[in-house]
Wavefront OBJ file of the C-alpha trace (Angstrom):
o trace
v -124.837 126.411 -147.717
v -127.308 128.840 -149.409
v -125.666 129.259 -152.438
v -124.964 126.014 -154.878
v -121.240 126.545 -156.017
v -120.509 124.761 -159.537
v -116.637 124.335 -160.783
v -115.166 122.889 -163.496
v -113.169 120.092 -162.692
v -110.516 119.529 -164.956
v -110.493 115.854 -163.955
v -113.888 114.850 -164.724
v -114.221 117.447 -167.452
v -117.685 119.112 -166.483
v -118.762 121.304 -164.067
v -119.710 119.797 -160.870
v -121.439 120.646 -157.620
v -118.708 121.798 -155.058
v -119.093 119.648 -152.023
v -116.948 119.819 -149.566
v -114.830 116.246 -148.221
v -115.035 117.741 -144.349
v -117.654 121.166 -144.628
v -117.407 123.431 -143.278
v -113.742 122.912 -143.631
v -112.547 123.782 -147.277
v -108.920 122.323 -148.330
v -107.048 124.218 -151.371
v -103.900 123.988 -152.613
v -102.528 125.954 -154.926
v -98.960 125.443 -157.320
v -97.041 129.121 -156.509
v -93.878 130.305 -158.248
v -90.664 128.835 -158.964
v -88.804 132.263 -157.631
v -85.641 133.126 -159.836
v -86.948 135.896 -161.531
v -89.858 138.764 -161.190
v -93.407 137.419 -161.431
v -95.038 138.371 -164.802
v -98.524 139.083 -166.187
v -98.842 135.456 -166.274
v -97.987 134.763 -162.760
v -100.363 136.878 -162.047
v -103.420 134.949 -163.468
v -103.528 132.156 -161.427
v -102.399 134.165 -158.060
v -105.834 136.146 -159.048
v -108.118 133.025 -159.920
v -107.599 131.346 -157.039
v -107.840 134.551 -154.474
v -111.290 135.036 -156.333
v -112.255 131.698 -155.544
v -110.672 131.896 -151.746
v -112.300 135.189 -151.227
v -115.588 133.728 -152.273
v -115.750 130.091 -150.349
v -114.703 132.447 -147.449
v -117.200 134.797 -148.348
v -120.094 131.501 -148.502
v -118.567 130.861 -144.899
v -116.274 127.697 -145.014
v -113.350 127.862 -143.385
v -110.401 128.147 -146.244
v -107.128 126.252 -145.789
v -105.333 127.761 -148.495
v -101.738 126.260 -149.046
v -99.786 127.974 -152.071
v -96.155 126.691 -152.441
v -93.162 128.176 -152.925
v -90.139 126.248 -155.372
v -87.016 126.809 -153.924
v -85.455 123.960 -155.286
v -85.967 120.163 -157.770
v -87.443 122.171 -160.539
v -85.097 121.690 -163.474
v -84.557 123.344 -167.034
v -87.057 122.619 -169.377
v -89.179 120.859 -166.554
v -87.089 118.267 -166.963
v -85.412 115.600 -164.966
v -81.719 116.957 -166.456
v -80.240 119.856 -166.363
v -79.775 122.675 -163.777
v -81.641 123.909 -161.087
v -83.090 126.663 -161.949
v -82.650 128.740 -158.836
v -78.945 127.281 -158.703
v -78.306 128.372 -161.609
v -79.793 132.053 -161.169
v -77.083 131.329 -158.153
v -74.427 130.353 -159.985
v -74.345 133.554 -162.960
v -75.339 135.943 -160.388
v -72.779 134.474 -157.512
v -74.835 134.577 -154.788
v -76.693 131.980 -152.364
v -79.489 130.100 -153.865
v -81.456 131.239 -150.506
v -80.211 134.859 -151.306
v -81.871 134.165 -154.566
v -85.120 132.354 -153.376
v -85.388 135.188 -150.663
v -84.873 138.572 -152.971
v -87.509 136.948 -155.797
v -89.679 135.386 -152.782
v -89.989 139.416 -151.806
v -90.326 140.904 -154.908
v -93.466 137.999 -155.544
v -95.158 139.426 -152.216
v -94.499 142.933 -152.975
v -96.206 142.498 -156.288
v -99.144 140.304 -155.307
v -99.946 142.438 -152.427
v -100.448 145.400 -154.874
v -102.730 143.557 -157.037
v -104.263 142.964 -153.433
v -104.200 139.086 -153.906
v -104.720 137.953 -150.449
v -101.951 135.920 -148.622
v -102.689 132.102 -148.114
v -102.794 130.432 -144.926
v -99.857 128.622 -145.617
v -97.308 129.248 -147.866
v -94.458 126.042 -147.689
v -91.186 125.955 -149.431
v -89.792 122.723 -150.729
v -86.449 123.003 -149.510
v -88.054 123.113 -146.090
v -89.875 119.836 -146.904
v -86.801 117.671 -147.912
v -88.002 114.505 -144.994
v -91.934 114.344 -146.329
v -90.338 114.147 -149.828
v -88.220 111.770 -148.996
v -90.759 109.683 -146.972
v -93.383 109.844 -150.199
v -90.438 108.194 -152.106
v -89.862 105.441 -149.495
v -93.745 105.006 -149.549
v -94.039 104.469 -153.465
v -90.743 102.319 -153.624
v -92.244 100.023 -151.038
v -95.225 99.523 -153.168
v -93.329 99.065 -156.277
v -94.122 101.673 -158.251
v -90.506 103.466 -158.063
v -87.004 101.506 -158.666
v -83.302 103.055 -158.223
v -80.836 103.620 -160.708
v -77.452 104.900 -160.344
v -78.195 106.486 -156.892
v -81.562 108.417 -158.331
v -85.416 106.976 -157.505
v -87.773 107.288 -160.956
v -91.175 106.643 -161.221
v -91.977 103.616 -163.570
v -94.571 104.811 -164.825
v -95.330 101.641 -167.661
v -95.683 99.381 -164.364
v -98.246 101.910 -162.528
v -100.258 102.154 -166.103
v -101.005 98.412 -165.891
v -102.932 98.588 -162.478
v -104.117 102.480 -162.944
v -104.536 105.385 -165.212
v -101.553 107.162 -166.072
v -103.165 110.214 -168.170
v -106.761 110.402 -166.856
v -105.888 114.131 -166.048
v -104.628 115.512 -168.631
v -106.072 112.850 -171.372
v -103.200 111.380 -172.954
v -102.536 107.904 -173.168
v -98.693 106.204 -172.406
v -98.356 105.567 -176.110
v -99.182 108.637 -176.738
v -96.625 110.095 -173.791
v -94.235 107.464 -174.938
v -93.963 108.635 -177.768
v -93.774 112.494 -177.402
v -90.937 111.882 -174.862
v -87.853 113.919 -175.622
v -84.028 111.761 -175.243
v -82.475 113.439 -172.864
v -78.766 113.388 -171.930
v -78.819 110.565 -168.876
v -82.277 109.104 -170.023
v -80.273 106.006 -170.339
v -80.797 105.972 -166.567
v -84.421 105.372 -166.773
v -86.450 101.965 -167.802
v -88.347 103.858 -170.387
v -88.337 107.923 -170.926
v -91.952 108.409 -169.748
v -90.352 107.669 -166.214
v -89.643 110.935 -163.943
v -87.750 111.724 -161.114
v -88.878 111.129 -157.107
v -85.094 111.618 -155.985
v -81.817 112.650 -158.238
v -78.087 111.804 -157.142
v -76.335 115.300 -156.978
v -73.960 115.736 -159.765
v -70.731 117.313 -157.641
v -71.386 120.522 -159.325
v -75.002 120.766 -158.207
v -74.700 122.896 -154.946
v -78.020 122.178 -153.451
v -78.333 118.553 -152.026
v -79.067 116.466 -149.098
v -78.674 113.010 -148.020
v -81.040 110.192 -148.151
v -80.982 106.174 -147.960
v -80.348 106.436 -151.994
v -77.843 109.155 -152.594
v -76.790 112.840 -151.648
v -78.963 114.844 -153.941
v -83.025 116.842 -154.442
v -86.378 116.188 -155.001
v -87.938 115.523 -158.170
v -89.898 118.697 -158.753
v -93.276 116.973 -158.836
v -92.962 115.702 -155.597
v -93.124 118.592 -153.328
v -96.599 119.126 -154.110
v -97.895 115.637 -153.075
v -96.108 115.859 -150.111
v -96.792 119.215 -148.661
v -100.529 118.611 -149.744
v -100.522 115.657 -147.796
v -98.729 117.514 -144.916
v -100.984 120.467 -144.613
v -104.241 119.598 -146.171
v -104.234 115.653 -145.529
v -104.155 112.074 -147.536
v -107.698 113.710 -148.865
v -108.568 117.011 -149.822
v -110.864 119.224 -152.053
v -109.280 121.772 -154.479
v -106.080 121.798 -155.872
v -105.408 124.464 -158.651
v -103.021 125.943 -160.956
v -102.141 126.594 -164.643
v -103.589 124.865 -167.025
v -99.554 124.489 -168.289
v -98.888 122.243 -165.204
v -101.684 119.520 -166.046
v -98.957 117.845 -167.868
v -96.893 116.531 -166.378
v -96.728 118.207 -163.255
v -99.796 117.323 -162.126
v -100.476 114.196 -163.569
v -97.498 112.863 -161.888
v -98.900 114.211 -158.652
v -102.105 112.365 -159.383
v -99.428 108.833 -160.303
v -97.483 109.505 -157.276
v -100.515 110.182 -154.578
v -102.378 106.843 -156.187
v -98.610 105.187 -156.158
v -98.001 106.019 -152.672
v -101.203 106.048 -150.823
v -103.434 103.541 -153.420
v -105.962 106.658 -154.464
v -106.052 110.576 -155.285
v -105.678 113.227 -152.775
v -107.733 115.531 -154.697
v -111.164 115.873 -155.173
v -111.610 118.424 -157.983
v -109.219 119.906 -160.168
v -108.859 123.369 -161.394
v -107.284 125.212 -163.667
v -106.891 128.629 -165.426
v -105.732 129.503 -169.233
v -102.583 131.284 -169.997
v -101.839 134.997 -170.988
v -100.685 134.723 -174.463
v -98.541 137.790 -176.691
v -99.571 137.229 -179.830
v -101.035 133.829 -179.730
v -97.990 132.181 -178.051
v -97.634 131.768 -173.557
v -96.190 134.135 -171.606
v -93.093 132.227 -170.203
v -90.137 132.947 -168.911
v -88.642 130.037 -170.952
v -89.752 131.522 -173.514
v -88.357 134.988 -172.740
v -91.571 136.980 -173.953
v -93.225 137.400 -170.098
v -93.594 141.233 -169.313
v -92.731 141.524 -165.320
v -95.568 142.880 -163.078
v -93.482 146.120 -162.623
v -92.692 146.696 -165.893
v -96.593 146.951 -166.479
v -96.946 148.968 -163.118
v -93.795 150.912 -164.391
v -94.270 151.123 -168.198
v -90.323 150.333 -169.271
v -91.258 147.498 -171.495
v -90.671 148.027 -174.816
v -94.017 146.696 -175.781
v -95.958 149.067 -173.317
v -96.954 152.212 -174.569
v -97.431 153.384 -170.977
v -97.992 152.278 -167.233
v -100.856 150.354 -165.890
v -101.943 150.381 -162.311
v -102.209 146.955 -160.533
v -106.042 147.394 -160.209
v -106.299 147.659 -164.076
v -104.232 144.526 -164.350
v -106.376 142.637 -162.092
v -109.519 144.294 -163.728
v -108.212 143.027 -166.954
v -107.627 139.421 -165.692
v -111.096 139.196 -164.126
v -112.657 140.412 -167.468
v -111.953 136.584 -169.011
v -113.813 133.698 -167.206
v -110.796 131.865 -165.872
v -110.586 128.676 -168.354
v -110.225 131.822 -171.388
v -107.178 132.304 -173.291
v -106.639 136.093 -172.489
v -104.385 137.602 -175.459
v -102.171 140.631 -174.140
v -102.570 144.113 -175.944
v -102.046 147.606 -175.118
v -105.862 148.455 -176.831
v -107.047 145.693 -174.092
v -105.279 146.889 -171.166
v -106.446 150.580 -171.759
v -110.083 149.345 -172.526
v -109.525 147.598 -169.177
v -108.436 150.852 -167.609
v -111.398 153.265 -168.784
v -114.028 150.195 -167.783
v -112.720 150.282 -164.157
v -112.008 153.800 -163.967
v -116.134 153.965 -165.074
v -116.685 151.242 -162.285
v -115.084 153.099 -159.682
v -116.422 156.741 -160.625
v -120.003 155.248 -160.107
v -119.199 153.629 -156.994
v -118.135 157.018 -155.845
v -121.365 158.708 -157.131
v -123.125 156.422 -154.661
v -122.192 158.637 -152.592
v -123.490 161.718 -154.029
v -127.716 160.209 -154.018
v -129.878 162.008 -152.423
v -132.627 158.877 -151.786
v -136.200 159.880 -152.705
v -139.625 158.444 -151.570
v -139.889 156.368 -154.136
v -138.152 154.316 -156.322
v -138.289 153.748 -160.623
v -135.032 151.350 -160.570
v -135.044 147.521 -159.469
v -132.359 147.168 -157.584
v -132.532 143.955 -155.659
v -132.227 141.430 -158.958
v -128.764 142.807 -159.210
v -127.213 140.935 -156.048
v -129.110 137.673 -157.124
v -127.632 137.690 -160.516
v -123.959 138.360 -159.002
v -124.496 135.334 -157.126
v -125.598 133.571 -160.121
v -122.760 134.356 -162.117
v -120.197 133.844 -159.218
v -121.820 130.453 -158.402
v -121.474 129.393 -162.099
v -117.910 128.682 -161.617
v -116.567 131.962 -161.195
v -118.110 133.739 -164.201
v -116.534 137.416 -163.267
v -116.835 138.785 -166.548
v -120.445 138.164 -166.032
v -120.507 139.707 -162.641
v -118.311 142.529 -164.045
v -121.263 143.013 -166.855
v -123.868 142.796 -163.826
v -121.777 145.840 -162.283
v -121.756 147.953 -165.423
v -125.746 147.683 -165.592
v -125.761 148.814 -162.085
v -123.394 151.921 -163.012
v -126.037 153.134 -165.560
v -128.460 152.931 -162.819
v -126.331 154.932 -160.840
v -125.457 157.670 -163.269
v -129.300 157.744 -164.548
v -129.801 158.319 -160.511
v -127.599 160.872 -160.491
v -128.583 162.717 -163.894
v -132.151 162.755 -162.432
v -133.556 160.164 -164.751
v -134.336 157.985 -161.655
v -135.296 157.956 -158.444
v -134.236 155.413 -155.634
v -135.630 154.711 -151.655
v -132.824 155.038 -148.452
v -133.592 150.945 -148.607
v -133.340 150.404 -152.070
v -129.954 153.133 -152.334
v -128.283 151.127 -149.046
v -129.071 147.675 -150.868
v -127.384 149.535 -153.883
v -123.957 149.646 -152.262
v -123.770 146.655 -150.056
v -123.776 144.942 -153.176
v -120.727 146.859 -155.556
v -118.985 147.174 -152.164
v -119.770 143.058 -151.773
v -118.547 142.567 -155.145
v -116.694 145.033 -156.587
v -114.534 144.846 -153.332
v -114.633 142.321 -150.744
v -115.037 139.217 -153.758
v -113.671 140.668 -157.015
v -110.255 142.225 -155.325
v -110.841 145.863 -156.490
v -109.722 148.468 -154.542
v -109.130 152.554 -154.770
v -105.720 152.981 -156.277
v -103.534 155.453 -154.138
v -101.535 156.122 -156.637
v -104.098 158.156 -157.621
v -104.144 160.647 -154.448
v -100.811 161.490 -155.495
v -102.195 162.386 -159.365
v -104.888 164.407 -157.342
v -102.408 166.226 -155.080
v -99.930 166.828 -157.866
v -103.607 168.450 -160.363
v -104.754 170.197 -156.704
v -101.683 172.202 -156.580
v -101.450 173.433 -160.419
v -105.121 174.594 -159.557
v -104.269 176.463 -156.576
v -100.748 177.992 -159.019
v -103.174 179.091 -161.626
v -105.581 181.182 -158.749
v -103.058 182.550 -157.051
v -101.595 183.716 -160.758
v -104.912 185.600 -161.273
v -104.554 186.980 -157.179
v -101.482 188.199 -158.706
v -103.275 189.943 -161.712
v -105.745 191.038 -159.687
v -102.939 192.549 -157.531
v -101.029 193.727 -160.501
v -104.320 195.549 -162.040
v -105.666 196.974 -158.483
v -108.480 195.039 -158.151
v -108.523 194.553 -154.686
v -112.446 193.003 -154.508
v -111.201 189.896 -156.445
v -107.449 189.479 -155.182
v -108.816 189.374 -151.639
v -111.927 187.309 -152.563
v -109.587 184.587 -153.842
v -107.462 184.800 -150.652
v -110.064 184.070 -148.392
v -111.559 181.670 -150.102
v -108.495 179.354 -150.206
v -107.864 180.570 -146.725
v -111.380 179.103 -145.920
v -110.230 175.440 -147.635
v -107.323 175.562 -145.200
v -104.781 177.157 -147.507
v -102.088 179.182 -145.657
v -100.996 181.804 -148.568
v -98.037 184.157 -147.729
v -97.068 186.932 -149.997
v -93.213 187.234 -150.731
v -90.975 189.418 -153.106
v -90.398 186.672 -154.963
v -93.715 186.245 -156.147
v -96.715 184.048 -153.279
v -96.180 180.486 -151.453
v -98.732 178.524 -150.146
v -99.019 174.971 -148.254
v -102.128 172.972 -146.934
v -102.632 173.023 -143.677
v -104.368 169.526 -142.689
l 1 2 3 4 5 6 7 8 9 10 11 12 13 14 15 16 17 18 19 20 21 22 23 24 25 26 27 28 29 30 31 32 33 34 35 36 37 38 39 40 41 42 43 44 45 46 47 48 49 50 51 52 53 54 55 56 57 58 59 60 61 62 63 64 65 66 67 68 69 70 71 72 73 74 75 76 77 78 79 80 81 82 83 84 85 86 87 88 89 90 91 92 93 94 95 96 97 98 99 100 101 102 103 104 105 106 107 108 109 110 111 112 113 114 115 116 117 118 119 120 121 122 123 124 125 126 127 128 129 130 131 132 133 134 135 136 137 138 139 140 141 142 143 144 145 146 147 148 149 150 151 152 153 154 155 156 157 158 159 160 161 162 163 164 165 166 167 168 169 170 171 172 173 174 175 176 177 178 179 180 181 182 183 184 185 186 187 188 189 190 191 192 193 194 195 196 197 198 199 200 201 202 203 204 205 206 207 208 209 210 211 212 213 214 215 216 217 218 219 220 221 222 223 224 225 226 227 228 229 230 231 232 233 234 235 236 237 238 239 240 241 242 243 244 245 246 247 248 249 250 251 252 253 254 255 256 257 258 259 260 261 262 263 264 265 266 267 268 269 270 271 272 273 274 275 276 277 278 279 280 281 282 283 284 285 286 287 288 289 290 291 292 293 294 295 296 297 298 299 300 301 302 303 304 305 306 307 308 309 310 311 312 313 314 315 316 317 318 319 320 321 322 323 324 325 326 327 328 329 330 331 332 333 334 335 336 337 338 339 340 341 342 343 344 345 346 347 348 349 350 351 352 353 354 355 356 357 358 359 360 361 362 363 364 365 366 367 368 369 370 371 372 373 374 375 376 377 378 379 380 381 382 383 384 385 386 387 388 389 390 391 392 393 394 395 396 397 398 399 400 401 402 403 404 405 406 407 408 409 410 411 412 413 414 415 416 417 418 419 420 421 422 423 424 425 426 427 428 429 430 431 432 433 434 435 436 437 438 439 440 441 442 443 444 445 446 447 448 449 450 451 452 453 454 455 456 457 458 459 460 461 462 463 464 465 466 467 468 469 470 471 472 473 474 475 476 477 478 479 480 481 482 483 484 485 486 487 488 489 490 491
């Protein structure tokens, strides 16, 4: 490949050349949403991290396998191995199907990421739908004795796996350490030590989602749906598997325990993550109950929001912070956010407007090299972004009549915002903004046909029929009644 491609890999802890295990073939898998509720800003995040990375080792030409998961089931309260379902209980308070439920906030997910124009993944699994490969990575880690059975539920022992590998190399903790820090938990007592998690959990006869299996009627351990679906889709060995940087422990350090448990080594070959969105310091969470939903930013109803934001100025916003940033939620952010793109896109449009000259007093074709640069640099969009914003000046200084720019140099110009600003960053024309323009348009035309009326009113003929034809010209049909004048747009 032309272009050298550095991530950070989470794993390792330092950036690293990407090289693919099978190029051109690219393997990525993704952790998606646990859907019992709306997605929120910082669902968002990682659902526009990865599409930026997608979008770009599609752009370089290797040929993306992106899986992104969807939790239907296994992933307890507290991301723990007691408690309820999550989606069952959603179920249970709002008596309905846990399906019903996975399928209305499954919906709701798309709607929202296709508005932030997050491009679908190739596959997109559930973990109900999954229940045999789960089952089969238990058998598989049982049989090499890294698993044991206790009252009808499999848990990982994870003291046993420490001794012949690394339990922490992820996330950097050691088993003391995790030991520890390990909450007692009601039914702990079923476990050898607490560190231990779930592979497979006996249904409790209240728990309404269940299936059987050579140990017991009952679910997944949440962190095994990963493993196995990674293993289904992507292989025993593949290249990127990302997320947030709240699931390196444990979620996916017990993927890393159970893939070395089951198959003797990792499946992964670099690790990625991005930082949270924080309100005041602290995650966004639904756990926490301080997440602000997608809609209510594309809305404005939450009480925090002092108005609406489009879904371009939310992803605008996102892509502002390299990926491994904290980004810090504030009104004064989002709005900054929404006057930089709103700059972004008005120069883009001015492209338009250039009349090329013979010669030309800008340098134009640095700008695409240092795009790359900052892309290849794993990811850096706010440096792209700042890249752009250089190249906006050049436009508007075109435009003023400061400079002057060549047909060549002008169609290098926008191959390379429409490159980046559109086919790699995500950015896109908002359409809710035609209807802004529409609803503006038509207060324009009230307020000419108000002085036709005038004119009308006062006898001056010259002017009342000047601004008849005129709009008649733009394709204006006006019709005088008693009432007062209609008129409607004839396209």
């Amino acid at each position: 490949m032309e272009h050298q491609l550095t991530i950070y890999n989470t794993l390792d802890r330092k950036k690293e050349v990407f090289i693919p295990l099978h190029a051109p073939h690219v393997g990525m898998y993704v952790c998606g949403p646990t859907v019992y509720g709306d997605a929120h800003l910082g669902h968002a995040r990682p659902a526009i991290t990865f599409d930026l990375l997608f979008r770009y080792l599609t752009h370089l030409g290797y040929k993306v396998r992106y899986v992104r998961n969807i939790t239907d089931v296994g992933h307890l309260e507290h991301d723990a191995d007691e408690g309820e379902d999550k989606i069952a209980k959603k179920a249970r308070l709002e008596q309905l199907e846990p399906m019903e439920v996975v399928q209305y906030y499954q919906n709701r997910y798309h709607k929202a990421m296709e508005a932030l124009n997050v491009l679908p993944p190739s596959i997109e699994p559930h973990a109900s739908g999954h229940i045999i490969e789960q089952i089969q990575l238990v058998k598989d880690i049982l049989d090499n004795g890294y698993a044991y059975e206790s009252e009808g539920s499999i848990y990982f022992d994870v003291v046993k796996y420490n001794k012949d590998h690394h339990y922490g190399k992820l996330s950097g903790r050691n088993l003391d350490d995790v030991l520890n820090t390990t909450r007692e938990l009601d039914g702990q007592n079923e476990k050898h030590n607490p560190a231990d998690f779930a592979l497979w959990k006996r249904a409790q006869p209240e728990h309404i989602m269940h299936w059987p299996s050579p140990w017991s009627e009952g679910f997944p351990g949440w962190h095994c749906e990963c493993t196995a679906m990674g293993k289904k889709y992507l292989g025993n060995h593949f290249d990127i598997h990302g997320g947030g940087m709240d699931l390196i422990f444990p979620h996916h350090e017990c993927e890393i325990a159970q893939s070395v448990a089951s198959q003797g080594d990792d499946m992964v070959h670099y690790w990625m993550h991005n930082n949270m969105i924080t309100i005041n310091g602290t995650k966004m969470g639904k756990s926490l109950g301080n997440f602000i939903t997608l809609e209510e930013f594309f809305q404005g109803t939450h009480k925090l929001l002092t108005q609406a934001y489009s879904p371009m100025t939310i992803r605008f916003f996102i892509l502002q912070a390299h990926y491994r940033s904290t980004v810090d939620f504030s009104n004064e952010a989002l709005q900054a956010s929404e006057k930089g793109l709103s700059r972004l896109m008005e120069a883009i449009t001015g492209l338009e407007k250039i009349v090329p000259s013979t010669t030309s007093t800008v340098e134009v074709k640095t700008l695409r090299a240092k795009c790359y640069e900052a892309m290849d640099d794993d990811l850096n969009s706010p440096i792209v972004i700042a890249h752009l914003f250089d190249g906006a000046k050049m436009i508007n200084n075109i435009i003023a009549g400061n400079d002057t720019i060549t047909a060549e140099d002008l169609k290098e110009l926008k191959e390379t915002f429409h490159l980046f600003c559109f086919d790699l960053l995500g950015l896109k024309e908002e359409n809710d903004s035609n209807e802004e323009r529409e609803i503006a348009f038509g207060k324009v035309v009230d307020m000419l046909l108000e002085q036709r009326m005038k004119a009308k009113a006062n006898k001056d003929w010259e002017t009342s029929d000047k601004i008849r034809n005129e709009l008649t010209d733009l394709g204006f049909e006006i019709k005088d009644t008693k009432e007062g004048c209609e008129w409607k747009l004839n396209r």
